[in-house]
C-alpha positions as CSV (number, residue, x, y, z in Angstrom):
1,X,0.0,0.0,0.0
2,X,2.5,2.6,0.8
3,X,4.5,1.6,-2.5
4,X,1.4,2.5,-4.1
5,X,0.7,5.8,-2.2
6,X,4.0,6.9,-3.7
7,X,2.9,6.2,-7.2
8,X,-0.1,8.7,-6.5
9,X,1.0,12.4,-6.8
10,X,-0.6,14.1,-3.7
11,X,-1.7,17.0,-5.6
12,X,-3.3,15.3,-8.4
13,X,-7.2,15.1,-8.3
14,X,-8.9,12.2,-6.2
15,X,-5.5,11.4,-4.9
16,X,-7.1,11.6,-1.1
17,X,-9.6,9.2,-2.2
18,X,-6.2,6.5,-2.3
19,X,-5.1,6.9,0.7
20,X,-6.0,4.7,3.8
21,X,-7.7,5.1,6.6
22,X,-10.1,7.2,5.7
23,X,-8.9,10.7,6.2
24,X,-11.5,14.1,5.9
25,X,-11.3,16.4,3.5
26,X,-10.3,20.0,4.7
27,X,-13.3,22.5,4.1
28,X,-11.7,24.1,1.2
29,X,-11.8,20.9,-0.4
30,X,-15.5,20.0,0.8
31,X,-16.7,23.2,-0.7
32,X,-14.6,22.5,-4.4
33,X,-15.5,18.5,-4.5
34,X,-18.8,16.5,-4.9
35,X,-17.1,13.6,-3.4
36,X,-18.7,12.5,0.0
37,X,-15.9,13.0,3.0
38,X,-15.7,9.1,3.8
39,X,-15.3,8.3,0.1
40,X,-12.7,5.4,-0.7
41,X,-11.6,3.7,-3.5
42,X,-9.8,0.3,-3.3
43,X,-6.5,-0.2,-5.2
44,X,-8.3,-2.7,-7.4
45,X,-11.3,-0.2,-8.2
46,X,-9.8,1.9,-11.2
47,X,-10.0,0.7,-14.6
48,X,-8.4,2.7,-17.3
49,X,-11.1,3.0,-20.0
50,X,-12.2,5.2,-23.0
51,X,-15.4,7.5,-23.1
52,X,-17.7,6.3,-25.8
53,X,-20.2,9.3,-27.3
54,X,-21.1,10.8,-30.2
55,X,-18.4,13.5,-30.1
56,X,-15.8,11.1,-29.8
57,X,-13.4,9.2,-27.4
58,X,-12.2,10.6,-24.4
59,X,-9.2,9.2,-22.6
60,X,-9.7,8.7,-18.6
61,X,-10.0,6.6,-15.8
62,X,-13.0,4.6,-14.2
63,X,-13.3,4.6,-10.3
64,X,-15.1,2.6,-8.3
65,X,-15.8,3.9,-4.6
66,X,-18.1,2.9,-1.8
67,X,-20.8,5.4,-2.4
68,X,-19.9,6.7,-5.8
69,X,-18.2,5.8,-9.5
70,X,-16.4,8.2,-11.2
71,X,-15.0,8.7,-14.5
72,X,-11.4,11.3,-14.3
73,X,-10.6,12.3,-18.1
74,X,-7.4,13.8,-19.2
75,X,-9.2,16.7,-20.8
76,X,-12.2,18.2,-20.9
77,X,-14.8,15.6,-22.5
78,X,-16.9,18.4,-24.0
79,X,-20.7,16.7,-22.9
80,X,-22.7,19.4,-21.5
81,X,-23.7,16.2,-18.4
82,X,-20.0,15.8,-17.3
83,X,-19.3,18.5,-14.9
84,X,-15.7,19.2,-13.2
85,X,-15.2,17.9,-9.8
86,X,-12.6,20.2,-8.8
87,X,-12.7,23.0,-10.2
88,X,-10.0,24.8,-12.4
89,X,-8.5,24.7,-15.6
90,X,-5.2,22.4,-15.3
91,X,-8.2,19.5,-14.0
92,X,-9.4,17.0,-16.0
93,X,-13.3,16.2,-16.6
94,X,-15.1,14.3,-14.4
95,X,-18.6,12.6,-13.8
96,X,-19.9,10.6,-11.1
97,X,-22.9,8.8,-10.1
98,X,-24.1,6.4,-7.3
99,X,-24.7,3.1,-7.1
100,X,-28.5,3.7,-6.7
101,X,-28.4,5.5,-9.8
102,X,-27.8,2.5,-12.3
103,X,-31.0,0.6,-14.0
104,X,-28.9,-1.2,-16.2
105,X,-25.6,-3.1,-17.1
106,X,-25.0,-4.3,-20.6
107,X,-21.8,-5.3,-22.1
108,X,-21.2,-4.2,-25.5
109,X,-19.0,-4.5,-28.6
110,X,-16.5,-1.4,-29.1
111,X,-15.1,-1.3,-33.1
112,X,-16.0,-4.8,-33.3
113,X,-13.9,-5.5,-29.7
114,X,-16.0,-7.3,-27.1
115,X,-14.4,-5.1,-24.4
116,X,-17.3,-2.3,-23.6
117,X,-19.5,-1.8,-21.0
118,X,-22.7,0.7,-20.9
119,X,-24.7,1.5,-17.9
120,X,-28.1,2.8,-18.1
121,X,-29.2,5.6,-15.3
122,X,-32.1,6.8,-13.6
123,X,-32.4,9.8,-15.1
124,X,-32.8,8.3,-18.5
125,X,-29.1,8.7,-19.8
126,X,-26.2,6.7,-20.4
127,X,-22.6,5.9,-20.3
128,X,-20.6,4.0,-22.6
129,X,-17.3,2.7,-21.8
130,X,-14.7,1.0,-23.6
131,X,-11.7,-1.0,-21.6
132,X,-8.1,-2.4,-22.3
133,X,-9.7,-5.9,-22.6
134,X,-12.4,-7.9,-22.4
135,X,-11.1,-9.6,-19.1
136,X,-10.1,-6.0,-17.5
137,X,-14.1,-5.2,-18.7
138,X,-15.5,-8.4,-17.3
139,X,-13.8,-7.6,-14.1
140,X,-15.3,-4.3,-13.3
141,X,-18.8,-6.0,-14.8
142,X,-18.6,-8.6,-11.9
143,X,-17.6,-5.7,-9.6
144,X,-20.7,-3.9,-10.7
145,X,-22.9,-6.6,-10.0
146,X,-21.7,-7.4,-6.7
147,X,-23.1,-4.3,-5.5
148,X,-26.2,-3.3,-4.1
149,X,-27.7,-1.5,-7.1
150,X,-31.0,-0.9,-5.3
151,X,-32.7,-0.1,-8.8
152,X,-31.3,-2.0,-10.6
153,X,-32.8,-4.5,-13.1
154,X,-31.8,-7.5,-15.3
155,X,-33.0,-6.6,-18.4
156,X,-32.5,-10.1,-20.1
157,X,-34.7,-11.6,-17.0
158,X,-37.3,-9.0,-17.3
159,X,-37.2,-8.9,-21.4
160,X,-37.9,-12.2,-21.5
161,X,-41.1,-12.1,-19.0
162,X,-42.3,-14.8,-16.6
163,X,-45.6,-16.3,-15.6
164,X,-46.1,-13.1,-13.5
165,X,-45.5,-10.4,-16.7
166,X,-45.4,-10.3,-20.3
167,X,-42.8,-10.2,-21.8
168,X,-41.5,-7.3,-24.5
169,X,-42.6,-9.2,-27.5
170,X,-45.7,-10.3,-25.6
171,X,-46.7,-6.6,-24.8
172,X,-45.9,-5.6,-28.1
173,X,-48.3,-7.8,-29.7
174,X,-51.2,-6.8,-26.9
175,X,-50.7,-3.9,-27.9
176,X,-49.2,-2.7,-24.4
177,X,-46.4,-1.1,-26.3
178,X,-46.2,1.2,-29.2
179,X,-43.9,0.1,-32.6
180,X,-41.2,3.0,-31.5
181,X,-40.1,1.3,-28.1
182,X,-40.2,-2.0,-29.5
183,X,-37.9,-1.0,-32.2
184,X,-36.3,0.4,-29.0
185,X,-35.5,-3.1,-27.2
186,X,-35.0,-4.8,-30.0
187,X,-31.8,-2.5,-31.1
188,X,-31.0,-2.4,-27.2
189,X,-30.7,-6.0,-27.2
190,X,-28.5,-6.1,-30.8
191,X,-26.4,-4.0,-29.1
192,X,-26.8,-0.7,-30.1
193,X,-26.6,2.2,-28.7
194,X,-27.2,6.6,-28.5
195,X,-23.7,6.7,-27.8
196,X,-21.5,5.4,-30.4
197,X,-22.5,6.7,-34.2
198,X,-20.9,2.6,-35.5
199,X,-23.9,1.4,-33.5
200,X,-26.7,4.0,-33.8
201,X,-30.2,2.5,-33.7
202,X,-31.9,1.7,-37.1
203,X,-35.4,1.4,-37.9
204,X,-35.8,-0.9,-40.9
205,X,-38.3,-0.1,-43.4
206,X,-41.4,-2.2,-43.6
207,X,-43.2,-1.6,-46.1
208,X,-43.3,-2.6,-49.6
209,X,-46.4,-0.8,-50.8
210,X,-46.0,3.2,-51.5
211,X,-48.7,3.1,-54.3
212,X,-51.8,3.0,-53.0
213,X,-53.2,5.6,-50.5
214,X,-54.6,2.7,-48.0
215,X,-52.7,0.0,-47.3
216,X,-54.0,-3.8,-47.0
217,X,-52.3,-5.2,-44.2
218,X,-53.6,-9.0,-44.9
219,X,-51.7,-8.9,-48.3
220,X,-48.4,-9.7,-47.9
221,X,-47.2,-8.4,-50.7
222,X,-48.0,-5.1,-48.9
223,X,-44.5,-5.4,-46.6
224,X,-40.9,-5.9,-47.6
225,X,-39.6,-9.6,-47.2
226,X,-37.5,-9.1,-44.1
227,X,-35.0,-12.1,-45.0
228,X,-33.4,-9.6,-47.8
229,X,-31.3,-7.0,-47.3
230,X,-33.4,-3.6,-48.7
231,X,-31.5,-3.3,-51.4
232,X,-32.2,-6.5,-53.4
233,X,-36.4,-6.4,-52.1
234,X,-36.7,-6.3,-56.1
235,X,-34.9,-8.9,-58.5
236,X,-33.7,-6.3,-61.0
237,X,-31.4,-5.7,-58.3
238,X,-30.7,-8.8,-57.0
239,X,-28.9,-9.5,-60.3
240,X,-26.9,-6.6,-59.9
241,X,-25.4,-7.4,-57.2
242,X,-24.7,-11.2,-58.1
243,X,-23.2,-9.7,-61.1
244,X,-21.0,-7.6,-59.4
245,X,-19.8,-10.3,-56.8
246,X,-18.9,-12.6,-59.9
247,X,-16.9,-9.7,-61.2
248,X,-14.9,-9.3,-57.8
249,X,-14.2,-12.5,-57.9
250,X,-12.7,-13.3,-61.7
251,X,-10.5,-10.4,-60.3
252,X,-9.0,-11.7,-57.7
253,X,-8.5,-14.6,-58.5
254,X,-6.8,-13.4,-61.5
255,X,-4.6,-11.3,-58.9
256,X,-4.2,-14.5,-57.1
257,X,-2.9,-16.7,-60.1
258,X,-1.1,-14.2,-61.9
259,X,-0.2,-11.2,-59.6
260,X,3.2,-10.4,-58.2
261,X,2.5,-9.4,-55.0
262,X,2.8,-12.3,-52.4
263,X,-0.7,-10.6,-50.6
264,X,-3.2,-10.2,-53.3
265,X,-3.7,-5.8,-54.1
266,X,-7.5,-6.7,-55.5
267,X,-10.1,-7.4,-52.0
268,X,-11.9,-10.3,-51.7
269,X,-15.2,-10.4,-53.5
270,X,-18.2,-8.8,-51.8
271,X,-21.9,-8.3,-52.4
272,X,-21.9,-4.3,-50.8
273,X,-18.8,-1.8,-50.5
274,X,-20.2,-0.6,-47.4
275,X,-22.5,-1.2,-43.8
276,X,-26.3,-0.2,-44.4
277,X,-25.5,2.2,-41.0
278,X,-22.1,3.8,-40.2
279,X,-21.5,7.0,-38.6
280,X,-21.3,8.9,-42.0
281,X,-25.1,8.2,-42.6
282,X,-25.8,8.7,-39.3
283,X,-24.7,12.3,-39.7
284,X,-25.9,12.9,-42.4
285,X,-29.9,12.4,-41.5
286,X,-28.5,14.4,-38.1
287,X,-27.1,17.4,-39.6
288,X,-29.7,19.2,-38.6
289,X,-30.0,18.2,-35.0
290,X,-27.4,19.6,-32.1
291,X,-25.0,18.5,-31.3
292,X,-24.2,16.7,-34.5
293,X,-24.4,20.1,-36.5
294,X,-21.3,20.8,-35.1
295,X,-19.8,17.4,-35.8
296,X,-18.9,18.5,-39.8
């Protein structure tokens, strides 16, 4: 412990929260900080991590304390909800929240990394995080739900329902639940997320028929087929794509057979050049909502 108190610059922020036993905080430092006076974070409790939102990455640490987490950035994180601890310019960005505060744990993929985590507050917001690993991830996530969360709820358990509640499909089809927060679930349990523009929600089309002013919803004819992709729902198009694959292909394996280069210089064949959803897409139906103006 002392070897690791030496590590800890005294005059960086949180370093009193290291530092055992518990020792108050003088009342210049109760008046700065949001930090409760017996807060204490274990050695084991920080986890350096990346903050996930549509602005970008931000660089910091996660802490986990007895009555609160934090997350420390090295700069300012530029999110209008992540307020500085202590204030002053030469300190870093910081948010924290209790452990009453947290609804819901999911882990989550990160540029195709299984090594995030996003937990789901109270207050209707969220925070995405993305770790060194997926073991240094699982970690804190066991950590997490060690703790008495005393709102919190297991969103596969309750999804799924139980002879004592429907479940989300089953209040969906009652009609207990509108199409929108449906949609909702079912892109919250793919895996997406508000906070990273890779992974935004989607809402696929449905419909087929944009003909006729009423729509027959006994024909089925009158709604896309849902096992294609949207861009081959017609057969025209279908062919152009097989087309295209086959041409891909003749080229590299003619790069393969004949070319110089020990690592072919042609790609592998492929149907499309690019995801139906990325974050250039995403921007561009949201140029006209804040924040993401400002993100061109």
């Amino acid at each position: 412990m002392e070897e690791y108190q030496k590590s800890v610059p005294t005059d960086s922020p949180f370093a009193y929260l290291f530092f055992e036993p518990f020792r108050l905080l003088d009342q210049d430092k109760k008046d700065q900080a949001i930090v409760n006076e017996n807060e204490k974070i274990e050695m084991d409790g920080t986890f350096p991590c990346y903050h996930i939102s549509p602005g970008g990455c931000v660089k910091g640490e996660f802490l986990l304390g007895l009555i609160k987490m934090y997350f420390v950035a090295e700069r300012d994180v530029g999110n209008p909800y992540i307020t500085r601890i202590i204030p002053g310019d030469a300190e870093p960005s910081s948010v924290s929240w209790t452990h009453g505060e947290i609804v819901e744990i999911h882990c989550r993929r990160f540029r195709l990394v299984d090594n995030a985590l996003e937990l789901f507050l109270l207050n209707g917001k969220s925070l995405f995080f993305s770790f060194q690993s997926t073991d240094e991830r699982n970690r804190l996530h066991r950590r997490l739900l060690s703790l008495k969360l005393d709102n919190f709820v297991d969103y596969e358990d309750e999804s799924k329902g139980s002879l004592l509640r429907y479940s989300v499909e089953k209040r969906w089809k009652e009609g207990l639940m509108t199409n929108f927060h449906y949609l909702i679930h079912l892109n919250k349990m793919a895996g997406r997320t508000f906070n990273d523009l890779m992974q935004y929600p989607v809402f696929p089309f449905i419909l087929a028929d944009y003909a006729n002013d009423q729509l027959d919803l006994i024909n089925p004819k009158t709604f896309r087929d849902l096992s294609k992709p949207i861009s081959v729902q017609d057969d025209t198009k279908t062919e152009k794509f097989v087309m295209n694959y086959k041409f891909l292909e003749e080229e590299y394996q003619r790069e393969v057979q004949y070319g110089d280069s020990e690592i072919p210089l042609v790609s592998k064949p492929y149907h499309y050049g690019s995801h139906y959803s990325n974050s250039g897409i995403v921007l561009h139906y949201l140029v006209r909502v804040l924040p993401f103006t400002s993100m061109f």
